[in-house]
mmCIF entry with sequence, helices, sheets and N, C-alpha, C, O atoms, coordinates in Angstrom:
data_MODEL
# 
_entry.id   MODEL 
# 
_entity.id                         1 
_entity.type                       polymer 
_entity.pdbx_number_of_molecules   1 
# 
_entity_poly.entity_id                      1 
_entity_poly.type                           'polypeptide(L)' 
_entity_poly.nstd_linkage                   no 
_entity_poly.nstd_monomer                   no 
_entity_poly.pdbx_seq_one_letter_code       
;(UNK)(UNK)(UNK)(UNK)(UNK)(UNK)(UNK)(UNK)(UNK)(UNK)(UNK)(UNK)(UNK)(UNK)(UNK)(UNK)
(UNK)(UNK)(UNK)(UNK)(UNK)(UNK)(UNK)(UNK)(UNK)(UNK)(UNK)(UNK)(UNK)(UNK)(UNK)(UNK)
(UNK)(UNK)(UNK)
;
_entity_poly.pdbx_seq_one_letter_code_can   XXXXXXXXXXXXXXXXXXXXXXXXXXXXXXXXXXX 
_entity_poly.pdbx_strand_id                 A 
# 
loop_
_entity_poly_seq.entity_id 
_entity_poly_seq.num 
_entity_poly_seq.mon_id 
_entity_poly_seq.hetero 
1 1  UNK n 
1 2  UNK n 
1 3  UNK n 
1 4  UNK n 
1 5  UNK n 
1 6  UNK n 
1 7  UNK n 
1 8  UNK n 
1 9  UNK n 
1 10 UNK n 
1 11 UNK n 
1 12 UNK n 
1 13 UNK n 
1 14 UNK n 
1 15 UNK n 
1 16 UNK n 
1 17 UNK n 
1 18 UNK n 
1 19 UNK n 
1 20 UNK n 
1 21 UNK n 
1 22 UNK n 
1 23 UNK n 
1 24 UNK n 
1 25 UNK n 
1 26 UNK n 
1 27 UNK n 
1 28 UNK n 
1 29 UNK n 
1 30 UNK n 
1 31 UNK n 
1 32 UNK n 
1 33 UNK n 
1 34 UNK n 
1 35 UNK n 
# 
_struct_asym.id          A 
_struct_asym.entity_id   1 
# 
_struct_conf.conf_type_id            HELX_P 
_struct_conf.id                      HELX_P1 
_struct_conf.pdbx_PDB_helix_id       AA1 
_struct_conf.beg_label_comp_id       UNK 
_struct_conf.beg_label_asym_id       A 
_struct_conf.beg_label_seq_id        4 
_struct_conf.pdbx_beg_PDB_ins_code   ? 
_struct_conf.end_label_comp_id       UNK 
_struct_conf.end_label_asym_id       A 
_struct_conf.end_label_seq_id        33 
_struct_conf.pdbx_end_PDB_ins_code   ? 
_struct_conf.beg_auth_comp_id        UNK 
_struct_conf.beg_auth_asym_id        A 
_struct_conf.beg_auth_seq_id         4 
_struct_conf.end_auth_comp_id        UNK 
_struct_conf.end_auth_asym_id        A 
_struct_conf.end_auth_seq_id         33 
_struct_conf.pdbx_PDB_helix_class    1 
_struct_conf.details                 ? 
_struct_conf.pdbx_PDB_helix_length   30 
# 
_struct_conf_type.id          HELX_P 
_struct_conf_type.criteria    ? 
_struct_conf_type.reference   ? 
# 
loop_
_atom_site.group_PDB 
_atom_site.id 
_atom_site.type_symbol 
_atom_site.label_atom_id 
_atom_site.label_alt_id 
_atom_site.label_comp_id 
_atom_site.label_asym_id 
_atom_site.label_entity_id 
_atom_site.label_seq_id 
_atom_site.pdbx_PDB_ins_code 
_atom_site.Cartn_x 
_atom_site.Cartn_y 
_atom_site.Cartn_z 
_atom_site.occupancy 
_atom_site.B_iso_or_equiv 
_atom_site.pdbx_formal_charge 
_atom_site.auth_seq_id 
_atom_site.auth_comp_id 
_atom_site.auth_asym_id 
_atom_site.auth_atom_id 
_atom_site.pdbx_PDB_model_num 
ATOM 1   N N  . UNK A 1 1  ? 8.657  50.143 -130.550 1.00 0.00 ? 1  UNK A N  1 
ATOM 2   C CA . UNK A 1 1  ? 9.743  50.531 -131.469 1.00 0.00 ? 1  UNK A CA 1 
ATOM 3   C C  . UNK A 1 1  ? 10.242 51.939 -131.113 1.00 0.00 ? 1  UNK A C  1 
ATOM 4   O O  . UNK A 1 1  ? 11.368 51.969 -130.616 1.00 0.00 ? 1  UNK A O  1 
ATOM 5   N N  . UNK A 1 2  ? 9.589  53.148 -131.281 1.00 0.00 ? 2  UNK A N  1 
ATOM 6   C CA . UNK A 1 2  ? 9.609  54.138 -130.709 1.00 0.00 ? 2  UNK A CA 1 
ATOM 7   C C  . UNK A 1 2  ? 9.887  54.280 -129.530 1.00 0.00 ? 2  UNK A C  1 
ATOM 8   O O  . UNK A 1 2  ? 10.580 55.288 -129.391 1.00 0.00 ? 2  UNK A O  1 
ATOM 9   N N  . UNK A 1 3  ? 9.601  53.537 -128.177 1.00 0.00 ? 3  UNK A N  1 
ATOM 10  C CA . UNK A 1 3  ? 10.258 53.649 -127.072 1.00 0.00 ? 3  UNK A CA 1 
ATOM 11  C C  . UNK A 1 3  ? 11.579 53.236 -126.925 1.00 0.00 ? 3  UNK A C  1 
ATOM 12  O O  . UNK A 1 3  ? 12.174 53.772 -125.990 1.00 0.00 ? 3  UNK A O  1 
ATOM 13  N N  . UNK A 1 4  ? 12.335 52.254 -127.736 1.00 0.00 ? 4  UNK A N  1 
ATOM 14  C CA . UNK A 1 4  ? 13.767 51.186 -127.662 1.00 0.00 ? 4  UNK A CA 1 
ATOM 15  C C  . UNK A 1 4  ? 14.175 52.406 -128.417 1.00 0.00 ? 4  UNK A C  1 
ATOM 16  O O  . UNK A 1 4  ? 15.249 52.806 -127.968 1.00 0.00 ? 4  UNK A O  1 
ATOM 17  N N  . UNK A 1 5  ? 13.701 53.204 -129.462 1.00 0.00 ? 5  UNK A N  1 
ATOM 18  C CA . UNK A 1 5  ? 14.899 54.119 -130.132 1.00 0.00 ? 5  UNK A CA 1 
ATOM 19  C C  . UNK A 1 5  ? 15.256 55.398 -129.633 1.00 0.00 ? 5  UNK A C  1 
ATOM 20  O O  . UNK A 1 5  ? 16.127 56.190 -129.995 1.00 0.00 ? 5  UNK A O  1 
ATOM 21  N N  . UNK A 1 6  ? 14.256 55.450 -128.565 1.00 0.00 ? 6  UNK A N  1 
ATOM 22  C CA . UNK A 1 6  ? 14.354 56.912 -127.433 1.00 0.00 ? 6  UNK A CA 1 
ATOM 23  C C  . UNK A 1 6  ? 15.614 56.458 -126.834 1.00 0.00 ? 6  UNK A C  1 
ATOM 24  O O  . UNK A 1 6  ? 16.760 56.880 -126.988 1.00 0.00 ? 6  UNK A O  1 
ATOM 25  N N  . UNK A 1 7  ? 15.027 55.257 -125.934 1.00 0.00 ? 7  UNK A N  1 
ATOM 26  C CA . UNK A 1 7  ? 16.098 54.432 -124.716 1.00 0.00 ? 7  UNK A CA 1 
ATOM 27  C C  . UNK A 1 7  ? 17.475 54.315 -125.634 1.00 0.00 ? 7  UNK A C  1 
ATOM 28  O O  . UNK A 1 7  ? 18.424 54.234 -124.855 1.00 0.00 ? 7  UNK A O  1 
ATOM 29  N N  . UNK A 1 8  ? 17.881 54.280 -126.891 1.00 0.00 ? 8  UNK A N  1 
ATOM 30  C CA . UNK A 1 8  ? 19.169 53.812 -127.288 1.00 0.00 ? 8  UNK A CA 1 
ATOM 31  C C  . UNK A 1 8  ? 19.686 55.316 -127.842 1.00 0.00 ? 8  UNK A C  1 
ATOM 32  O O  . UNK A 1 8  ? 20.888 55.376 -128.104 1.00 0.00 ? 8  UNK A O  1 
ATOM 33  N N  . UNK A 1 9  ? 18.687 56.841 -128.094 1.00 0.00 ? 9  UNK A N  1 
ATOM 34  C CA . UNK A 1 9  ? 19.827 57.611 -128.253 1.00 0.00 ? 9  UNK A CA 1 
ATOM 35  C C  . UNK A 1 9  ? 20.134 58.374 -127.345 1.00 0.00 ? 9  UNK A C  1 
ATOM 36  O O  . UNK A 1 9  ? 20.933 59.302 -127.471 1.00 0.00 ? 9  UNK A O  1 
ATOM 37  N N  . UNK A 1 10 ? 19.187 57.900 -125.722 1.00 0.00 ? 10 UNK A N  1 
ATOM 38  C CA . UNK A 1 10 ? 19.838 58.371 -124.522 1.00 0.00 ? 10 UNK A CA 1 
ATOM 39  C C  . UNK A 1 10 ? 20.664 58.102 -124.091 1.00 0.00 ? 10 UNK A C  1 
ATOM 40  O O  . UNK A 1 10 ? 21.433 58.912 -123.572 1.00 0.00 ? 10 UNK A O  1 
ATOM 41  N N  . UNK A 1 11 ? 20.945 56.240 -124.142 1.00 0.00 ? 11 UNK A N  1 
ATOM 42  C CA . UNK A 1 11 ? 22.532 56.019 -123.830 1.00 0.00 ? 11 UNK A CA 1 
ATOM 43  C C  . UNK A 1 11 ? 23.603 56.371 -124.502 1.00 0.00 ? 11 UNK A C  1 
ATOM 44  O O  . UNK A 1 11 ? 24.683 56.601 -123.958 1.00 0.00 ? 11 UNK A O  1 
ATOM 45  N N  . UNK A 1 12 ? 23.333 56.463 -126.088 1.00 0.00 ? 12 UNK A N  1 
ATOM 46  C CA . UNK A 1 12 ? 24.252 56.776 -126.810 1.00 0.00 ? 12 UNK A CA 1 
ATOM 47  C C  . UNK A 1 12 ? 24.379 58.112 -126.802 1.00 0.00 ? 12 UNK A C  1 
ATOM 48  O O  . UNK A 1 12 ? 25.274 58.675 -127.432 1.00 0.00 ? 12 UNK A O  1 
ATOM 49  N N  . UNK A 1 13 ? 23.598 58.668 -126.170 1.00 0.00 ? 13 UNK A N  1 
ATOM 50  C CA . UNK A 1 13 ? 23.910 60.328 -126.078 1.00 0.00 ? 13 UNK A CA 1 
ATOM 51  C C  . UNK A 1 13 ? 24.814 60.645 -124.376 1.00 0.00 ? 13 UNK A C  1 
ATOM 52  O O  . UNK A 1 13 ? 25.572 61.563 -124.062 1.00 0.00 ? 13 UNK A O  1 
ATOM 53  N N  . UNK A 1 14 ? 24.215 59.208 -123.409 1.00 0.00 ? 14 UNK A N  1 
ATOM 54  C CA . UNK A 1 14 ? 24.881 59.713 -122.170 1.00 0.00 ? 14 UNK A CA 1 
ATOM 55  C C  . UNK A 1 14 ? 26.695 59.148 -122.396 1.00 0.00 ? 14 UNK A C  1 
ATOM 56  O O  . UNK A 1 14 ? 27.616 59.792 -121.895 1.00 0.00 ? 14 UNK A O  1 
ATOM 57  N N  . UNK A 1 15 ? 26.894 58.039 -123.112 1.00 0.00 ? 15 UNK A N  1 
ATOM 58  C CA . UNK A 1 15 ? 27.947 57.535 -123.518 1.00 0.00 ? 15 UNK A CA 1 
ATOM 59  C C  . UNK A 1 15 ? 29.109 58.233 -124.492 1.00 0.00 ? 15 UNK A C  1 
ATOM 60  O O  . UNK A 1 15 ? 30.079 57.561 -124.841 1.00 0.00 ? 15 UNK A O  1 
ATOM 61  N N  . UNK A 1 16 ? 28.979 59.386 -124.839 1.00 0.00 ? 16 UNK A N  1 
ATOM 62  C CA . UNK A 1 16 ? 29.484 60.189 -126.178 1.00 0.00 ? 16 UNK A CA 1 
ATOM 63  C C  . UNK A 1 16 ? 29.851 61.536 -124.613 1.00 0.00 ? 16 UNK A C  1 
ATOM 64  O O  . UNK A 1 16 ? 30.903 62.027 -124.206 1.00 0.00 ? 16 UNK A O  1 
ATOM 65  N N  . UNK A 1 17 ? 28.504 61.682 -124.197 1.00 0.00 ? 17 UNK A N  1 
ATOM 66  C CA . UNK A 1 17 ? 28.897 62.788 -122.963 1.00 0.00 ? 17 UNK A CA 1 
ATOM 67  C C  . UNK A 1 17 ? 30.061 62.687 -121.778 1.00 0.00 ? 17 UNK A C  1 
ATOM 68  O O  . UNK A 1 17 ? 30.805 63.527 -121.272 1.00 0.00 ? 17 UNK A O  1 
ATOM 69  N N  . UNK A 1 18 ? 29.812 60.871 -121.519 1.00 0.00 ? 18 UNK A N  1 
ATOM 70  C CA . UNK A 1 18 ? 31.023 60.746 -120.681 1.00 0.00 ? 18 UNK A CA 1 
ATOM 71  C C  . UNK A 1 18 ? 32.168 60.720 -121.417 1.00 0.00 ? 18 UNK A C  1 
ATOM 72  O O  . UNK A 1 18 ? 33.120 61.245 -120.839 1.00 0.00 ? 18 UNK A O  1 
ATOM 73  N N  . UNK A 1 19 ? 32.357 60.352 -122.332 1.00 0.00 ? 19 UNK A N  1 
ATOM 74  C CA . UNK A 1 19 ? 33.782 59.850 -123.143 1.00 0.00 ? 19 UNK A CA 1 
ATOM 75  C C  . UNK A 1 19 ? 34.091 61.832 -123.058 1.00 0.00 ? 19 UNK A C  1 
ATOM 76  O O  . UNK A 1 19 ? 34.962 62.388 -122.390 1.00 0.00 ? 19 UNK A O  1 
ATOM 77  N N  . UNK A 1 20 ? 33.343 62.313 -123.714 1.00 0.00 ? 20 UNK A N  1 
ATOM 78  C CA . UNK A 1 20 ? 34.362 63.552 -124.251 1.00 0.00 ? 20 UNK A CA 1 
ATOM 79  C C  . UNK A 1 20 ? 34.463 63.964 -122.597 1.00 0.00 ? 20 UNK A C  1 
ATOM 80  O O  . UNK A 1 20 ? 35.522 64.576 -122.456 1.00 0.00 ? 20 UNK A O  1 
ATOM 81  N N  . UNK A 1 21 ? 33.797 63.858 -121.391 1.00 0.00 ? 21 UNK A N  1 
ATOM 82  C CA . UNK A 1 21 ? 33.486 64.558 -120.082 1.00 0.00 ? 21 UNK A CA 1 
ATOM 83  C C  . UNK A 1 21 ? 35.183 63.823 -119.652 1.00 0.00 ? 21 UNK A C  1 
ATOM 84  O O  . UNK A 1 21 ? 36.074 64.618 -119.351 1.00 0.00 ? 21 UNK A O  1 
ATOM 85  N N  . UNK A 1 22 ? 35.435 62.557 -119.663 1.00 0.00 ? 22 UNK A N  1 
ATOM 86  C CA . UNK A 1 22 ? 36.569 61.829 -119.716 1.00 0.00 ? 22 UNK A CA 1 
ATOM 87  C C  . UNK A 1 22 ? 38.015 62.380 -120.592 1.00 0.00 ? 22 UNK A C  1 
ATOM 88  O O  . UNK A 1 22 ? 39.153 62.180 -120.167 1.00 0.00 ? 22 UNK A O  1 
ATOM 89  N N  . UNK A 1 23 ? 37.726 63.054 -121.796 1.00 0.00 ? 23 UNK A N  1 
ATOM 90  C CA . UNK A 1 23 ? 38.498 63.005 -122.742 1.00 0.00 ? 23 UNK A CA 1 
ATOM 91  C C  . UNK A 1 23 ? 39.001 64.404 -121.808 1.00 0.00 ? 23 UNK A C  1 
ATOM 92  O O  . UNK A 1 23 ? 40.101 64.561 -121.278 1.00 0.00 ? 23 UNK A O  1 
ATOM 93  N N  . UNK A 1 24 ? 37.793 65.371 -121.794 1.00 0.00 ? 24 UNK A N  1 
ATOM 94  C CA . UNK A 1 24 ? 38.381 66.968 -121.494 1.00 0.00 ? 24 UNK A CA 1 
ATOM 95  C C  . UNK A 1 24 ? 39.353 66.773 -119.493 1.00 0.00 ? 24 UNK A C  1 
ATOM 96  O O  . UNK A 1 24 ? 40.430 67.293 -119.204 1.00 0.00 ? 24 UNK A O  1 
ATOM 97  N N  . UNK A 1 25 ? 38.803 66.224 -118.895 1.00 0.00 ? 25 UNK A N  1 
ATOM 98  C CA . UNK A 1 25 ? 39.518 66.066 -117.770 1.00 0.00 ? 25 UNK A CA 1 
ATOM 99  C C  . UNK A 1 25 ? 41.152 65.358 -118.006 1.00 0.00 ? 25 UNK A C  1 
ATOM 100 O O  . UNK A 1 25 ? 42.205 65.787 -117.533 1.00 0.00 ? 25 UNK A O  1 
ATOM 101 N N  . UNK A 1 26 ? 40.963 64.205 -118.850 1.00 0.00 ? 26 UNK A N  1 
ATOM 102 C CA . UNK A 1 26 ? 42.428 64.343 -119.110 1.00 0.00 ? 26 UNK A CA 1 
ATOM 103 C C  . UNK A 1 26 ? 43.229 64.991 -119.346 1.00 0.00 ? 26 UNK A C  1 
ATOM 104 O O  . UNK A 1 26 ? 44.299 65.064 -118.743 1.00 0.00 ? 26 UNK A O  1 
ATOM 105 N N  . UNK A 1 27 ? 42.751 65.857 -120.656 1.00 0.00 ? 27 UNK A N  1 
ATOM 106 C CA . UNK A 1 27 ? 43.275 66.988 -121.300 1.00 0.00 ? 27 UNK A CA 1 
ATOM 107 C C  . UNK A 1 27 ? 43.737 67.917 -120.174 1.00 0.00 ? 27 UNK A C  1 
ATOM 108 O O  . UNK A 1 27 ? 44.876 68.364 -120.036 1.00 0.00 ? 27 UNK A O  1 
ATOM 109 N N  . UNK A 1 28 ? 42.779 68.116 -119.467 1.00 0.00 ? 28 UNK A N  1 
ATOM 110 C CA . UNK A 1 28 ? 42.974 69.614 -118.312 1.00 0.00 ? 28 UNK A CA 1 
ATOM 111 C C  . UNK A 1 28 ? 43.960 69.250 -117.282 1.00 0.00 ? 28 UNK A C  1 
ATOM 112 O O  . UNK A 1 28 ? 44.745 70.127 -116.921 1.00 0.00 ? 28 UNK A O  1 
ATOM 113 N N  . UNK A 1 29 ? 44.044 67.808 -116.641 1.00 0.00 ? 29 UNK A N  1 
ATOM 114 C CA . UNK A 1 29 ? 44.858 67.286 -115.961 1.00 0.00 ? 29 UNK A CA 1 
ATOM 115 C C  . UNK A 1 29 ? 46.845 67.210 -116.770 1.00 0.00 ? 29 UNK A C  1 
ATOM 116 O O  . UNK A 1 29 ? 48.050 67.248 -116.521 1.00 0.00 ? 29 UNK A O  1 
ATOM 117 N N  . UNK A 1 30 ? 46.019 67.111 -117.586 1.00 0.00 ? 30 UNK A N  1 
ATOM 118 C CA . UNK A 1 30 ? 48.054 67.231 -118.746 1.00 0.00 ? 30 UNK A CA 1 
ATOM 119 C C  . UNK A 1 30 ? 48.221 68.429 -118.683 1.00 0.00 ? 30 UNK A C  1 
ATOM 120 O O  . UNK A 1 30 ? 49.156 68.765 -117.956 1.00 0.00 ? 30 UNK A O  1 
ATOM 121 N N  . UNK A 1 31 ? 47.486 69.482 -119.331 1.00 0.00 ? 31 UNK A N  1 
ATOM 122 C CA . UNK A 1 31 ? 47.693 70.862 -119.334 1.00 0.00 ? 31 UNK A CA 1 
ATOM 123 C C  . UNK A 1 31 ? 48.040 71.457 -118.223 1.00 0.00 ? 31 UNK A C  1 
ATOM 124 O O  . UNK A 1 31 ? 49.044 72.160 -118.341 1.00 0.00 ? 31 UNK A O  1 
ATOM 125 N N  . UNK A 1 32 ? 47.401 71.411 -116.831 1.00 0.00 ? 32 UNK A N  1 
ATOM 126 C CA . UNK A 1 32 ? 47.277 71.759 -115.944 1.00 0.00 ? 32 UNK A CA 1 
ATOM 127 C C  . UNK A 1 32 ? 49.081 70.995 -115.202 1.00 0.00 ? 32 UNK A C  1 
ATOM 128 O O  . UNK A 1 32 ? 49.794 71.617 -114.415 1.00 0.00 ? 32 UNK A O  1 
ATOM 129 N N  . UNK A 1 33 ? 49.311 69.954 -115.613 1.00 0.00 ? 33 UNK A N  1 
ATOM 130 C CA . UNK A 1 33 ? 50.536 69.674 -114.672 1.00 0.00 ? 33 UNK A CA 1 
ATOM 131 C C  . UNK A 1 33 ? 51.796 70.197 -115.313 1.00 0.00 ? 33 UNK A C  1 
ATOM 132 O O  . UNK A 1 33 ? 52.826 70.326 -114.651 1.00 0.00 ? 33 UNK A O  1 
ATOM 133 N N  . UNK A 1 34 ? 51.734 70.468 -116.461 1.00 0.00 ? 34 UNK A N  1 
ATOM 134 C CA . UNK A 1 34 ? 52.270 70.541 -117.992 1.00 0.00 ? 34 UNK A CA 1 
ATOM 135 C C  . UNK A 1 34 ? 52.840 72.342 -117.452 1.00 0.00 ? 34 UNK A C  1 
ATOM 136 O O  . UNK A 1 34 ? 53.816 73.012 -117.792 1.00 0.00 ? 34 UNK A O  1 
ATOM 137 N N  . UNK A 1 35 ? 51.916 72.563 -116.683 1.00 0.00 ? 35 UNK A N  1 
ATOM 138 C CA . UNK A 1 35 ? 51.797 74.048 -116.480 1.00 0.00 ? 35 UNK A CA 1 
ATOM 139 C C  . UNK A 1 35 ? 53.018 74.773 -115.439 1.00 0.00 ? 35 UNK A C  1 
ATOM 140 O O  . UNK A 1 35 ? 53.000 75.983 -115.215 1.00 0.00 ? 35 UNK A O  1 
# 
């Protein structure tokens, strides 16, 4: 039990990291051409 709830808030922690890692490169790519 304890091992499946480690394993699920690592993905959900690596999954939250890419999205915003995704979100801010967009952002910088608009800003940046925007510029």
């Amino acid at each position: 039990m304890e091992n499946t709830a480690f394993l699920d808030q690592i993905t959900g922690g690596l999954a939250v990291a890419i999205f915003v890692g995704g979100m801010l490169m967009m952002f910088t790519t608009i800003f940046t051409s925007k510029k």
